[in-house]
N, C-alpha and C positions, 0 to 999 in steps of 0.2 A: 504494500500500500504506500502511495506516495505521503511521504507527511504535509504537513497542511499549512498550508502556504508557498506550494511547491507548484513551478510553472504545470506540470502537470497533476497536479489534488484536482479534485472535482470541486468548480466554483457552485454555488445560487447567488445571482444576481440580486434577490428578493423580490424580483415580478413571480407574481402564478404561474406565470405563462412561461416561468421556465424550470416551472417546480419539476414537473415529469423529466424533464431530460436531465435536470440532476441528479435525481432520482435514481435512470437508471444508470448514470456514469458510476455512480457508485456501485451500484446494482455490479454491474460489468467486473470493477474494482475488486469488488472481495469473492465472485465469482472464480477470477483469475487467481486470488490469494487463498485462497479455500477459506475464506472465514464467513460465509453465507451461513451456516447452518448457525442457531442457536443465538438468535438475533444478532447473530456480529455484524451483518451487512444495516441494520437499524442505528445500530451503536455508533458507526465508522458514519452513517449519514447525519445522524446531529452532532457529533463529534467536527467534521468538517463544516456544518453547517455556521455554526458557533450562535450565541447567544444575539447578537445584535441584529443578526436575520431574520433569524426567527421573531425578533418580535417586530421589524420591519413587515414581513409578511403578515403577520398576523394581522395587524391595522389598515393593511391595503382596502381600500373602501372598492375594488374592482370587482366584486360578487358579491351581491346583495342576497342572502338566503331567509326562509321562511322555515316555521317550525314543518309544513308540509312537508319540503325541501328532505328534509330530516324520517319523517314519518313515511317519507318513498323508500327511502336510502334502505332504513331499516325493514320495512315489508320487501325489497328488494335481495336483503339480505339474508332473509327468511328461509326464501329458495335455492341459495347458492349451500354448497357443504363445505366447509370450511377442513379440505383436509392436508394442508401446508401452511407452514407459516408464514410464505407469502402470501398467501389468499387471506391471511387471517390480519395480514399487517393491513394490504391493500384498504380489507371495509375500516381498520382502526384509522387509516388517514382520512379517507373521505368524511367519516362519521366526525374526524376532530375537526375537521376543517369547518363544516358546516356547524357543528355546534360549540368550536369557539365563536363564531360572529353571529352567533344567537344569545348568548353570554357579554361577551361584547356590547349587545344591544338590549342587555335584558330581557330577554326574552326567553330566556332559560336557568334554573338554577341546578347550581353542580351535582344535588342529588337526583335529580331530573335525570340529566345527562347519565349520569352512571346507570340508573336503572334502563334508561332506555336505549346505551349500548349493548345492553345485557339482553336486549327482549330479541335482537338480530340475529341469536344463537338457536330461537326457539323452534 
């Protein structure tokens, strides 16, 4: 893995729009290092990502979401089988995403949110 800060570490800009290809740079990254398994490749993505990002990103007003937004997400998730850990990271980011800027806007409280990542398993 390149260390972080290194012409080639995987950058995130902090637009959305380039969240996925960071993603899978890393993705690719511990693919090639063997450390995918047993959330290494999760680790190594905020890890690189660092703090100031993340909360850049977090505050981008570029996608407005609704508690429906959320209530797809999870009846969506209902049908899928969650039998990798990436399939199981995958609905953990969509679900954060949408339900930090429901949070964000009040429009959701934390114990909310827990319980009803949990209902996506059902």
């Amino acid at each position: 893995m390149p260390r972080k800060g290194a012409v080639d570490a995987p950058r995130f800009s902090g637009s959305p729009d380039n969240l996925l290809r960071y993603l899978e740079d890393v993705r690719e990254y511990c693919m090639q290092a063997s450390c995918f398994k047993d959330h290494g490749w999760a680790q190594w993505a905020i890890w690189y990502l660092g703090t100031d990002k993340f909360k850049q990103w977090r505050r981008c007003p570029a996608v407005q979401h609704s508690k429906h937004d959320l209530y797809d997400l999870i009846d969506e998730q209902k049908t899928v089988k969650i039998n990798s850990y990436e399939t199981l990271l995958d609905y953990w980011l969509h679900f954060t995403k949408v339900a930090a800027h429901l949070q964000a806007t009040s429009q959701l409280l934390s114990i909310e949110k827990d319980d009803l990542f949990l209902e996506g398993f059902d």
